[in-house]
RODRENVO-643608 format. One record per residue (C-alpha): x, y negated, z. Coordinates in steps of 0.2 Angstrom, whole numbers, plus 5000, padded with zeros to 4 digits. Layout:
# residues N
XYZ;...
# end
This chain:
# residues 487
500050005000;500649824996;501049725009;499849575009;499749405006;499049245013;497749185006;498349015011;497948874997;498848714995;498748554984;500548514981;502148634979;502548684999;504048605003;505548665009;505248635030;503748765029;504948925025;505348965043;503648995047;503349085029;504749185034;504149225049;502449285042;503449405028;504249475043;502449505053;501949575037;503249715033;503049765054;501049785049;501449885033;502749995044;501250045054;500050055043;499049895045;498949785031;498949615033;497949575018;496249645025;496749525040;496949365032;495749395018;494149285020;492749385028;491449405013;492749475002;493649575016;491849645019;491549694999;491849874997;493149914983;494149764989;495549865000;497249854996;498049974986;496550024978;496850164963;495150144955;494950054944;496550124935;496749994921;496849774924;495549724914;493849774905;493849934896;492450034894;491850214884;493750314888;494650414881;496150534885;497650614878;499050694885;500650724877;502450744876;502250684897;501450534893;499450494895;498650364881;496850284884;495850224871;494250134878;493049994871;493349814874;492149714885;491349634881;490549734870;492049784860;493149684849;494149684833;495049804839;495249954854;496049944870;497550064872;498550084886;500150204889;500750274906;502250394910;501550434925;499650374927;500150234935;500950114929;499950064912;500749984898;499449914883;499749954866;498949874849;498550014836;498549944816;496950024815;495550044818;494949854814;493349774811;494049724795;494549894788;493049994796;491549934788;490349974771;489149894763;487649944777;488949934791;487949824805;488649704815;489449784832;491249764833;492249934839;491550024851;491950204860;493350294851;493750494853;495550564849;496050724852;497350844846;496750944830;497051114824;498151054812;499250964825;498850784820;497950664831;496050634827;495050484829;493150454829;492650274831;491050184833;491150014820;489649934813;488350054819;489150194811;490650334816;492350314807;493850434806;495550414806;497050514811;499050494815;500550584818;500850524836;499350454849;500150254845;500050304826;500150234813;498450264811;497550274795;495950294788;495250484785;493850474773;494150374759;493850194766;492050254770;490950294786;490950494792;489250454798;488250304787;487150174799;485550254792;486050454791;484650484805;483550314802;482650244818;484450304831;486050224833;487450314825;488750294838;489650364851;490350524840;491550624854;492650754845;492650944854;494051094847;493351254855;494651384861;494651484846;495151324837;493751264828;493251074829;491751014834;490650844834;489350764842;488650604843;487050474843;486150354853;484450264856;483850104851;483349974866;483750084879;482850224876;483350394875;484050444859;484550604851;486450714850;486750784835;488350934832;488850994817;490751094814;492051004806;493451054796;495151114799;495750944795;494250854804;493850744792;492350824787;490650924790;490551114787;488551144785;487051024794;487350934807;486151014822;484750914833;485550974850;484750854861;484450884881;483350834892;483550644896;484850644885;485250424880;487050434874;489050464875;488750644873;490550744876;490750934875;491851024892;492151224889;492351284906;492051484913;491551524895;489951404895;489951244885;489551104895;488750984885;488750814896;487950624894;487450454899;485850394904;485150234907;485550044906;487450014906;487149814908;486049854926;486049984941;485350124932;486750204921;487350404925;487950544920;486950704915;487450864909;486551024901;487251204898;487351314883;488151484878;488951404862;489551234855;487651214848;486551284861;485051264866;485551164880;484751154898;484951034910;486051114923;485451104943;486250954952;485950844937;486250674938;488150714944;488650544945;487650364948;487550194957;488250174975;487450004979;488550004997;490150054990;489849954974;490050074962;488850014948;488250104933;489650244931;489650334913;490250354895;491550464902;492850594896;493750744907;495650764910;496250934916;497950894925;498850974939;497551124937;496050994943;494750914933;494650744933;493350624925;493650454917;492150324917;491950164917;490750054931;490449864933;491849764941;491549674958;490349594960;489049664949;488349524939;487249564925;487549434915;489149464914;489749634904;491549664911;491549874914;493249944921;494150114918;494050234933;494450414937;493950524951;494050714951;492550844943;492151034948;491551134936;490651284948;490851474942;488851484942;488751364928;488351204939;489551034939;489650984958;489150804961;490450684958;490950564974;491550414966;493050324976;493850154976;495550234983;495550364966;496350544967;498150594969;498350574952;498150394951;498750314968;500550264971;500650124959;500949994969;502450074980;504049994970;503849804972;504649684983;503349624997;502749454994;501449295001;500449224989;499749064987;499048944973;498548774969;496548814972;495548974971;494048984964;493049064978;493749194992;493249344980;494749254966;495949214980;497949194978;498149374989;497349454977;498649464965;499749564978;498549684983;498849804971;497049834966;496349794950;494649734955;495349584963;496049424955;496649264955;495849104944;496048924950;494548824957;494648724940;495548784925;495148624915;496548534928;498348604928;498748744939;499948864950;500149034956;501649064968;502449194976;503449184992;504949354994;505049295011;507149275007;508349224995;508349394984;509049444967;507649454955;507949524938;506149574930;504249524936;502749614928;501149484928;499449564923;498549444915;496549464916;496449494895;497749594889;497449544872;497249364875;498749214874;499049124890;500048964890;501148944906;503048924912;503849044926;504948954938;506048984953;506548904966;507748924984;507048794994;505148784984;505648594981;506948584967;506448704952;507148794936;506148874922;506549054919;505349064905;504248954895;502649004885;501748854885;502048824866;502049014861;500949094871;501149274879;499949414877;499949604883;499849694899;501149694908;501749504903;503749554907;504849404913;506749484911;507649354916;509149364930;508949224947;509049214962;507649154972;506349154986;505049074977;504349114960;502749024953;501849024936;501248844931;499648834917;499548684909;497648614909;496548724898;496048664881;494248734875;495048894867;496248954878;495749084893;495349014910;496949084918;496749234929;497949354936;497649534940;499249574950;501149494951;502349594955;504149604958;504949764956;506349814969;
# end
């Protein structure tokens, strides 16, 4: 767990007469952290300190940002996420790289693109929900959501380069079944080898129908009809799990935008069916008191000999209006007697996922304003990606500082911006004394984008800060997930 910062908020740059005291408090901090206290959910103002999903050190949600619709390959050691962008998707996907499912690293794939994914009947949703696995003939496969209509594409390695697989054109055309949305296609390779897909959704929230048909060896197109497959309160994001020797065939339900979002699942004796809705079912759904809204649209890893399942749920605090899903994991029994075991969603996220925050350098935060205790300055040390930083006014210029307590030698800092794929104008600084200054690095004429931002630049300091010029209409209001120093 991180040790935590101050939520302490200033109006000019703290000069240099306060640093005994600061000092003082880093010291309280790293004895707290040595017992197991955190000094964070001390100093954090009550109302957020009493939101659930707020604690330090938080593994869930796994990625800083808004991803929605995941999912998962494993390979060669390392673990790629592909996952919608919110809201409501973009021009591209979000892609994220880990070596260890913890510390994430996003990527931008050269396809697919609005631009190069859409016909003449293509509609106007941007890209949604992608599916890569590995195929039968050892290439990656991609199934994509753009326009109202599923796309394929396939690559050599999970980064790519990835290229179209159908000629320029739709696997599944906006109108193939008229009156449901062709979307949400989830690739499936069965045991022996052969590849599977299913896909479809409602129109205005009502349930919709799953459709399965076989694919080729190469994926890239149908071998005979596509099937009606449909279970019972079957909406959308259907994805196939063989487990025991049954096919699980599970499934969202609901309204992802409100409280009423879950996942379903049916059983079956093959990849077509019939399917019936197995005992338990809805196996996960809202927690109001711990603030887990709306989970679904998931996919399953199988690591370390456990299930896990990868979904998304609202950030904190849920607000309708505002379509911001994260990326979560938590872990998934598939029972002997054909049943899935209710799923308990956590903040603090299996083994798999916690740890990430264990290899920076202890650090108080502070900032020129915050805009409410729920986007205070300690946030960004917390090590949880449900909670961040954004000034009180972002029209007005801005700062975010860090405090190591002592003079140290600082050589990289990894800044988690809240839009990975969004520039941010800004300068880092450093500083002995926190009066006299020097730039380490300067963005505020090229801008940075990604996730981590990586500032490799050699200093010695006690105090960093990142300075963000007044916003101009276009540019993001700045907002930081997490800061961090590594030791």
């Amino acid at each position: 767990m991180s040790p935590a910062c101050c939520a302490t908020v200033r109006q000019n740059p703290p000069p240099a007469r306060t640093s005994t005291r600061t000092a003082q408090s880093h010291s309280k901090a790293a004895l707290l952290l040595a017992l197991g206290v955190s000094l964070f959910s001390l100093l954090l103002p009550l109302s957020a300190a009493a939101t659930p999903g707020r604690e330090p050190g938080s593994a869930n949600p796994i990625l800083p940002g808004y991803f929605a619709d995941p999912s998962i390959v494993e390979h060669e050691g390392k673990f790629f996420i592909y996952a919608t962008i919110d809201p409501w998707g973009g021009d591209t996907l979000g892609c994220w790289e880990s070596p260890d499912f913890k510390q994430w690293t996003y990527r931008v794939l050269n396809w697919p693109t609005k631009a190069a994914c859409t016909s003449p009947q293509s509609g106007g949703a941007a890209v949604w929900a992608p599916s890569v696995v590995l195929g039968p003939d050892k290439k990656f496969h991609m199934f994509v959501s753009v326009g109202n209509e599923v796309w394929t594409g396939v690559a050599e390695q999970p980064l790519g380069p990835w290229r179209d697989a159908n000629g320029g054109k739709p696997l599944v055309p906006r109108e193939y079944k008229p009156g449901f949305h062709m979307i949400d296609a989830e690739a499936f390779v069965d045991s022996d080898g052969t590849p599977w897909l299913y896909w479809g959704s409602g129109h205005g929230w009502t349930n919709g129908k799953c459709w399965a048909v076989k694919l080729n060896r190469e994926m890239s197109a149908f071998v005979g009809e596509p099937r009606d497959v449909t279970p019972t309160n079957y909406f959308e994001a259907p994805i196939m799990v063989k487990r025991h020797g049954l096919y699980f065939l599970m499934y969202s339900q609901g309204v992802t935008i409100k409280d009423t979002y879950q996942v379903h699942y049916a059983v079956g004796d093959n990849p077509l069916g019939p399917f019936k809705e197995g005992p338990g079912s809805p196996i996960l759904v809202t927690d109001k008191e711990k603030n887990v809204i709306s989970p679904g649209h998931h996919t399953i890893l199988q690591f370390g000999g456990k299930d896990h399942i990868l979904y998304h749920r609202h950030s904190i605090p849920f607000n309708e209006a505002f379509v911001g899903r994260q990326t979560c994991v938590d872990e998934i029994k598939f029972l002997p007697d054909g049943s899935i075991a209710k799923v308990v969603p956590t903040h603090t996220g299996p083994a798999l996922a916690q740890g990430r925050d264990r290899k920076r350098l202890p650090a108080t935060a502070s900032a020129s304003s915050e805009a409410g205790p729920l986007r205070a300055a300690c946030c960004v040390t917390d090590g949880n990606y449900a909670t961040l930083w954004q000034p009180a006014n972002p029209k007005q210029e801005s700062w975010l500082q860090l405090d190591l307590g002592k003079s140290l030698a600082v050589s990289r800092q990894e800044i988690r911006f809240e839009y990975a794929w969004k520039p941010y104008h800004f300068t880092v600084q450093a500083s002995e004394d926190g009066a006299s200054w020097k730039t380490l690095a300067d963005y505020s004429v090229t801008p940075a984008t990604g996730s981590p931002v990586v500032i490799d630049s050699r200093t010695s300091a006690r105090f960093l800060r990142l300075v963000f010029p007044a916003s101009q209409q276009e540019q993001p209001t700045p907002a930081v997930f997490e800061w961090s120093v590594p030791r």
